[in-house]
N, C-alpha and C positions, 0 to 999 in steps of 0.2 A: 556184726549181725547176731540177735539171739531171738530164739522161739520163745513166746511167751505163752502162759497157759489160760489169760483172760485176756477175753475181747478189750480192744483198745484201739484207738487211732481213728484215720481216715480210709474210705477205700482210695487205693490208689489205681493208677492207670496198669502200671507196668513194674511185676517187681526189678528190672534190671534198668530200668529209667530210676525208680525211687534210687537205688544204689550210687549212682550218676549226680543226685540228688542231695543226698546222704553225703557228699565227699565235702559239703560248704553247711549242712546245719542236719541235727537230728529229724528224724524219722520215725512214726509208729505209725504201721496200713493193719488194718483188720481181716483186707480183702483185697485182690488185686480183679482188674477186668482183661484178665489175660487166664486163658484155660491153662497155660502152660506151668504158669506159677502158683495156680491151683492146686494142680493134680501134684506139683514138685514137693510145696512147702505146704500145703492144710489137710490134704488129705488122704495122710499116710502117718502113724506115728512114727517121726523121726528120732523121737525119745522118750518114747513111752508113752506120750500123750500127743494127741492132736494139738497141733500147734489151733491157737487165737487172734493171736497177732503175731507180728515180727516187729523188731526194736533194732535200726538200723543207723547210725553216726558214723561219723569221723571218729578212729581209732585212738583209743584211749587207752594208754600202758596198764592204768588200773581199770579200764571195764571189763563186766562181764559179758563173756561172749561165748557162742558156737563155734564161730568161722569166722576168719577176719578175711574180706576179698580186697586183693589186690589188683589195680587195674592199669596195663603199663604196655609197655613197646615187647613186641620181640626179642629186642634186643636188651631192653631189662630184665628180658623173663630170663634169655641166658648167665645177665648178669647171676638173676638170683639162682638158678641151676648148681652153678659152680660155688657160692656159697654151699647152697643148701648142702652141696655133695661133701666141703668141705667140714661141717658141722656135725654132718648128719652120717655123712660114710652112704646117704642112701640116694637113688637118682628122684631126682624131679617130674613125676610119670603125667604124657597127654592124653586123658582119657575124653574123649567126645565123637560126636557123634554128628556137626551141627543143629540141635534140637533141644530146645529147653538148656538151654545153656548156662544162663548166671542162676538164674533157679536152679536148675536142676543139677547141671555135669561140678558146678562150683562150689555149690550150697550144700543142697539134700547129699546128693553124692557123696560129697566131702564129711559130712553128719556122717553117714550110714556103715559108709567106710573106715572111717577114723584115720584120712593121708590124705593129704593136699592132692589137687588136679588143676590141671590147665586146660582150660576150656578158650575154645576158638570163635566163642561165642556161632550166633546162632542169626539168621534173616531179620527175626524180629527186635532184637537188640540192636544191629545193627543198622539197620532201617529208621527202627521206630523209638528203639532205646537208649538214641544218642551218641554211639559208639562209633568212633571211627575206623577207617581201614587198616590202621595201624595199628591197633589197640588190642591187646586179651585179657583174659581175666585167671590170676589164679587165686583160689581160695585154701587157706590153709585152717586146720583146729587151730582155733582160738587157743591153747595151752601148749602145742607144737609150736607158734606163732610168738608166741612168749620166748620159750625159748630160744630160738631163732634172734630174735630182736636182742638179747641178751649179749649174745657173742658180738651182733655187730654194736649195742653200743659201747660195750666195755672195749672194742678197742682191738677183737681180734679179726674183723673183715670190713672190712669197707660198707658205709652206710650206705644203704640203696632206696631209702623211703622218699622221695620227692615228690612232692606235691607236681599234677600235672599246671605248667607254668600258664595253660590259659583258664586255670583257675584263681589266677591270683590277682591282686588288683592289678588294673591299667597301671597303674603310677610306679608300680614297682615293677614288673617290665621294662617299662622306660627307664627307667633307673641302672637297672641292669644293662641293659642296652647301650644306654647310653657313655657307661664306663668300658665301651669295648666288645659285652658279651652276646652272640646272637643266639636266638629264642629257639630251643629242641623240644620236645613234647615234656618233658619232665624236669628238664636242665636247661641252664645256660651255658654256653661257652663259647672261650673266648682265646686268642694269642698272647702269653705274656712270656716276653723276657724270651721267647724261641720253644717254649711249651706249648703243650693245649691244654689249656684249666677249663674244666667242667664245676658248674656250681648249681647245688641240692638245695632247694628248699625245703626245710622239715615240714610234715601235715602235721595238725594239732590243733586243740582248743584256740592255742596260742602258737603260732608258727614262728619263734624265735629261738631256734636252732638252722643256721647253714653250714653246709657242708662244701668242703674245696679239694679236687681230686685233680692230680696228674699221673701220668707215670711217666717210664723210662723203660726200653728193650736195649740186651745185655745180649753179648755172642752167645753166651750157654747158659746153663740152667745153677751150673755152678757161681760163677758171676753173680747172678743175681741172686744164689740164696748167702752170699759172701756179704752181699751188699744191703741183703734185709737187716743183717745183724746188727749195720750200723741204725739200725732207727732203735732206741731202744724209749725214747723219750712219750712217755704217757699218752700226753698231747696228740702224737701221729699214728695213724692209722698205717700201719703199713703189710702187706703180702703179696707172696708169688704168685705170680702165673705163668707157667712155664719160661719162658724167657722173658718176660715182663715184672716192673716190680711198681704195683700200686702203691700209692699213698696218697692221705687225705685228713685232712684235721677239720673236726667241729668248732665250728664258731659259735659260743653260747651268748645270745642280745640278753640287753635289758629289758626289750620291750617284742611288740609283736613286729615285724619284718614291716608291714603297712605302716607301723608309725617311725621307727627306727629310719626308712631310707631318703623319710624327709630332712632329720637331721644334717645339716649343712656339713656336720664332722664325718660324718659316713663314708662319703665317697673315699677321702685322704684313707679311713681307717683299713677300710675293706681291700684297697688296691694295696696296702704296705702287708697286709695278712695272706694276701696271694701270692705277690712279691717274695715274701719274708717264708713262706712256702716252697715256691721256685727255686729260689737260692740257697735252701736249706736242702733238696734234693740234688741239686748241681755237685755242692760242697761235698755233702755225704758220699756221692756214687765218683767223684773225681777219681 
């Protein structure tokens, strides 16, 4: 998301509906018909000028940006908590209010401040904005956000960016589904080999990047920082937590995930990659 400083776009209805919007194809509102996103984003300077528009997409390593908002489970938020705490040495703070929420406690806030917040969103997003009961919203600076992305793709925390899975095509669902995996708000998973493998689809221009995570609980904390040592291979994603030891490797496609799971060779490749995963954690931690 970024504030622009010339009028542009459409009005839209609702800035935390466009954002919902925004998550399958680019965005520019000039105006929203919501007082709430009004008074959050136009008119206040959030950076020295009154914003004219806002310029709102799916997340691009090279756009320019404000705020990048992330929109996930609870239970993703904690994922990312414990990252972030990792990274950053700092806590993940919930500042809200229910009130102007993806505008204001995610967005402007998040501007004003210069630190990410997790907003619990708010009636009218909820309601009106498409959101469901399961759902929060956190928005981080867009150049904190960078950073962040950084550690997890190089390989030191586990990727957490998935596309939510009923945004994705029908056919690739099924797909998924049908090799085993059932359908979580952001994730698949599934039983392989006596594990539970979770699998990520990457958001993007081009969403041909997935991700394949298990883990493993060890008697102590010992144990299992013994047994991170063995991952030392590029490839795997691997870290503690407390008596737990994550791991997860990126799958990079040739193509976008929609065209890729037609491929008749897909299925065999995908299940020897999760497989070939499985057995590589077994082996390792034996």
């Amino acid at each position: 998301m970024k504030l622009l400083e010339t009028e542009d776009g459409e009005v839209m209805d609702r800035f935390c509906s466009a954002v919902r919007e925004a998550t399958n194809r680019r965005v520019i509102a000039k105006a929203f018909n919501c007082a709430g996103a009004e008074v959050s984003l136009f008119l206040e300077p959030l950076k020295g000028f009154e914003a004219q528009g806002i310029l709102i997409e799916p997340y691009n390593e090279k756009g320019d940006y404000d705020v990048v908002l992330v929109i996930a489970t609870p239970e993703k938020v904690m994922e990312i908590s414990r990252a972030f705490r990792q990274v950053f040495g700092d806590l993940l703070v919930a500042r809200f209010s229910g009130s102007r929420a993806v505008c204001g406690e995610a967005t402007a806030d998040v501007i004003k401040e210069g630190e990410p917040n997790v907003s619990f969103l708010c009636e009218g997003a909820r309601v009106l904005g498409g959101y469901s009961s399961e759902e929060v919203v956190v928005g981080f600076p867009a150049e904190l956000f960078r950073r962040f992305e950084r550690e997890l793709v190089t390989g030191k925390l586990k990727a957490l960016c998935g596309c939510l899975t009923d945004d994705l095509p029908e056919h690739v669902k099924k797909k998924f589904m049908s090799m085993g995996f059932d359908k979580a708000t952001d994730h698949f998973m599934g039983y392989i080999n006596g594990k539970i493998v979770s699998v990520y689809v990457f958001r993007g221009d081009v969403s041909d990047r997935v991700a394949i995570y298990t883990s493993l609980k060890f008697r102590s904390e010992e144990e299992t920082e013994k047994a991170l040592e063995a991952f030392d291979d590029g490839e795997i994603i691997a870290y503690r937590r407390e008596k737990w030891l994550e791991v997860s490797k990126v799958l990079k496609l040739e193509e976008d995930i929609a065209r890729a799971v037609k491929r008749p060779e897909f299925e065999r490749w995908f299940l020897d990659e999760v497989e070939g995963l499985v057995k590589l954690v077994k082996t390792k931690t034996a």
